[in-house]
C-alpha positions in Angstrom: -56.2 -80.0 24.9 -55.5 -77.2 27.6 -56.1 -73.7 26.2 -53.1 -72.1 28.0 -50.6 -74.6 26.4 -52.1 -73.7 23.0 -51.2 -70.1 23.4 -47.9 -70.8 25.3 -46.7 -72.5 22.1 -48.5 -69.9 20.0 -46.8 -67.4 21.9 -43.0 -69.5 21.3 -43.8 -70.0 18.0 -44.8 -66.3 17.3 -41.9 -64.4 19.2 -37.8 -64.4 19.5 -36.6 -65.8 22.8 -36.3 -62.7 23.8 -39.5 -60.3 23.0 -38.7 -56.6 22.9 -39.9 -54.4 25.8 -42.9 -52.4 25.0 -42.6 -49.0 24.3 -45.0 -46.3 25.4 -47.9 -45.7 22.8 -48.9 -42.4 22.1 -52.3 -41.1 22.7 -54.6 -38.6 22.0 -54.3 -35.9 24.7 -58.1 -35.3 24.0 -61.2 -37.8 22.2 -62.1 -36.4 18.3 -65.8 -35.5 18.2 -67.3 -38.3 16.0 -69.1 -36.0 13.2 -72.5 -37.0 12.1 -72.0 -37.8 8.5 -68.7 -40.5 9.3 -68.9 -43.4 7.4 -69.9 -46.3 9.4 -67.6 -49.1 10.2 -68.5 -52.7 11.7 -66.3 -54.5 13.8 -67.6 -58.1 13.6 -65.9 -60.4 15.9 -65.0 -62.5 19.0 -64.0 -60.9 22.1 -60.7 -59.5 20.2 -63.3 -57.1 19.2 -65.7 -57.0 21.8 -63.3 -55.9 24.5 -62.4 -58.7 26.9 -62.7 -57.8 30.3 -62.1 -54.0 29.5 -64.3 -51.2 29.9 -66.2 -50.7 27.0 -64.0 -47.2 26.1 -60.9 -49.6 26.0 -62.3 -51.8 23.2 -60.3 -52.2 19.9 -63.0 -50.8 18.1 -63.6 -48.3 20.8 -59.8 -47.2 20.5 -60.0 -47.4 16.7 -62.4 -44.5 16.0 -61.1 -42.8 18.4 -57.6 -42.9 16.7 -59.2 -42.4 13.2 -60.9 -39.4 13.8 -57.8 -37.8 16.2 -55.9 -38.7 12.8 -59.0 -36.4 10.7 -60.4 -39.7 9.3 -64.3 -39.4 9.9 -65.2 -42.7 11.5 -67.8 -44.2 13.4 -66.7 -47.6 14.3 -69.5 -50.0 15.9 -68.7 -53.0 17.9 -70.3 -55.7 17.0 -68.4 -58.4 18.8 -69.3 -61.4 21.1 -66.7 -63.0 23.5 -66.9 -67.0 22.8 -67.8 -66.5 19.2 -67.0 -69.0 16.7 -67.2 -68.7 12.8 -70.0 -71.1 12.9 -71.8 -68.9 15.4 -71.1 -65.7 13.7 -72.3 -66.5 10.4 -75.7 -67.7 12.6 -75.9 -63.5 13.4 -74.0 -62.1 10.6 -77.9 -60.8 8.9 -79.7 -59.5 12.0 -76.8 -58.0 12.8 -76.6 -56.2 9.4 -80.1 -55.8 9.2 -80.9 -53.8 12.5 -77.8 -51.4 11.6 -79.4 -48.0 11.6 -77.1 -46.9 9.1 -75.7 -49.3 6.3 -71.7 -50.0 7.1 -69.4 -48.6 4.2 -67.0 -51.0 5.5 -66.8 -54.5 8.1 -63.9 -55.8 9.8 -64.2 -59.6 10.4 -62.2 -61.0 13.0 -63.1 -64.2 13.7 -61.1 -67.4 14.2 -59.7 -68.0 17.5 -62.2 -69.6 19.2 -62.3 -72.2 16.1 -58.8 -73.1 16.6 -58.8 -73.0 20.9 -61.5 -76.0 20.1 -59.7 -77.5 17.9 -62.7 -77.4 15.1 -61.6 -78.3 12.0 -60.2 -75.9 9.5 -62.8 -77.3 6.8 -65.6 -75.9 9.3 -63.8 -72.9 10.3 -63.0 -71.9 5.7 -66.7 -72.8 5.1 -68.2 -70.2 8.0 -65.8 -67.6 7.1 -66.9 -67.9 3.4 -70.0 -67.9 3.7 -69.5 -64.3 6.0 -67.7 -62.7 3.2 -69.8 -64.1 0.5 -73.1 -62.6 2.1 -71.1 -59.4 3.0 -70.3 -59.2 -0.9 -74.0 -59.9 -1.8 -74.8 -56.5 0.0 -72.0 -54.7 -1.4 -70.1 -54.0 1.7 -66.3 -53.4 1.4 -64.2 -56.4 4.2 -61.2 -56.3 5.7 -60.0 -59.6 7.5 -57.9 -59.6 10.9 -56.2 -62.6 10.6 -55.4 -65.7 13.1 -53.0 -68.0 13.3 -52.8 -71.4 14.8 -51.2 -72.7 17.7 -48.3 -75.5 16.7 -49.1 -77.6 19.1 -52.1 -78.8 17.1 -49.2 -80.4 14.7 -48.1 -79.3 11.3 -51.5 -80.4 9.3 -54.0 -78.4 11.5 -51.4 -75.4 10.5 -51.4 -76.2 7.3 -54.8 -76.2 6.6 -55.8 -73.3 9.1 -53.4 -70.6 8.4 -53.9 -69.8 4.7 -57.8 -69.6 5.2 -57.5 -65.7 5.8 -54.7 -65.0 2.5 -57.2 -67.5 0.5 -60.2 -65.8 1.7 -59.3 -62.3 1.0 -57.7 -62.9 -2.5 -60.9 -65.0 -3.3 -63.2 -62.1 -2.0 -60.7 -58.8 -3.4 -60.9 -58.1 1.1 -58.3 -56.2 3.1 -56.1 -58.3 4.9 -54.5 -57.8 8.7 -52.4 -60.9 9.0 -52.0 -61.9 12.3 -54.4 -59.7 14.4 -52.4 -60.3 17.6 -49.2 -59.8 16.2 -48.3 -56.5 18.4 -48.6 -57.9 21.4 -48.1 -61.9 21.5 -45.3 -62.3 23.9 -45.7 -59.4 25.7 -46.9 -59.8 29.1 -47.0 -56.3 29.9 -49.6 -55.8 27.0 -51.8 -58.6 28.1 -54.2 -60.2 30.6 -53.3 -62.0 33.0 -54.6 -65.2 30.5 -51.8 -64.7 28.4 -54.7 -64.1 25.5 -56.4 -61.2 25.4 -54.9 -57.8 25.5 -55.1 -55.7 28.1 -55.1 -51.2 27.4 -52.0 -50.9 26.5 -52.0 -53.9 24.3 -55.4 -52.6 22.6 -53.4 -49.1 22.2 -50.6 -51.0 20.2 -53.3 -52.9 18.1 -54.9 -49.9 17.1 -51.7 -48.3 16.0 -50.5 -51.6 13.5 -53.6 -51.4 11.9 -55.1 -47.6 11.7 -53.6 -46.8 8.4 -54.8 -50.3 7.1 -58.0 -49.5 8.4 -58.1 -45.7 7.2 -56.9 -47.0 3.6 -59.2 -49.5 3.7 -62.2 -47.0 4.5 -61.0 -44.7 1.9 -61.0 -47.2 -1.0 -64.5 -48.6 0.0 -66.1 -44.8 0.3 -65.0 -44.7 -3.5 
């Protein structure tokens, strides 16, 4: 299995035949202060999170509380992701990493997934890791929202079938926020991506960042209840 005709069919599967041209995203002309008292957010993921090949300032989760707090949401946003990762190793960090927080998160994004399906792990592997995360996550009373993955066609219709309808499943079994299809901004775009055809590049983080801010802010808002 060759990774780049996974996401080549991932990507024809995902898009039109003919993907709009990206549009500018607006930015904020200067970075929000992060006040001291913002509510803590964890972004627990693969290198989706952690910022492929991007300065660490370019991150999504970098990018995210800057965009929450230029909006006047109060967010600290921590990145607490590892290129490579896959559910199974994840759920291997998931307690130090909540233990040596210095401040409890009021709410965790989990994006994890990818890596699962570019190895072609089973699904069964990739449900039990991922349920195990949230179900430890609920144990300590900490608010989830999922960003959600999809898997490449190419792996035929009953890897699909049983590996797209972990993350719905998941976050109706566990009452957790749901992004879909994390990538969905940008799949297709090759101006808003590396040059692997993967991972976004700036611009592609900026467009992230916009679909999901209001998610993320509404998501914030009903775990600081």
């Amino acid at each position: 299995m060759r990774r780049s005709s996974i996401v080549l069919a991932l990507l024809l599967a995902a898009c039109s035949s003919k993907a709009p041209v990206p549009q500018p995203v607006e930015t904020a002309a200067a970075v929000s202060p992060v006040p001291a008292d913002a509510p803590v957010i964890l972004a627990f993921g693969d290198s989706l999170y952690a910022g492929y090949q991007l300065p660490p300032t370019d991150s999504y989760p970098a990018k995210l509380e800057a965009a929450l707090n230029a909006g006047g949401v109060k967010a600290r946003v921590i990145n607490a992701g590892v290129s490579g990762d896959t559910t199974a190793a994840a759920r291997q960090r998931l307690a130090f990493t909540l233990d040596n927080q210095p401040v409890k998160p009021t709410l965790v994004l989990v994006g994890l997934g990818g890596n699962d399906m570019l190895r072609g792990l089973p699904p069964t592997e990739t449900r039990a890791n991922l349920d195990a995360i949230l179900a430890e996550l609920q144990k300590r009373k900490i608010p989830v929202l999922l960003t959600g993955m999809l898997a490449a066609p190419n792996l035929g219709a009953d890897y699909v079938k049983a590996f797209n309808p972990i993350w719905p499943q998941l976050a109706k079994k566990y009452d957790a926020g749901l992004v879909p299809f994390f990538l969905q901004p940008v799949i297709g775009q090759n101006a808003l991506l590396l040059e692997d055809h993967m991972h976004p590049n700036t611009q592609g983080v900026d467009r992230i960042v916009a679909a999901t801010k209001a998610q993320v802010a509404g998501a914030l808002k009903d775990a600081e209840r």
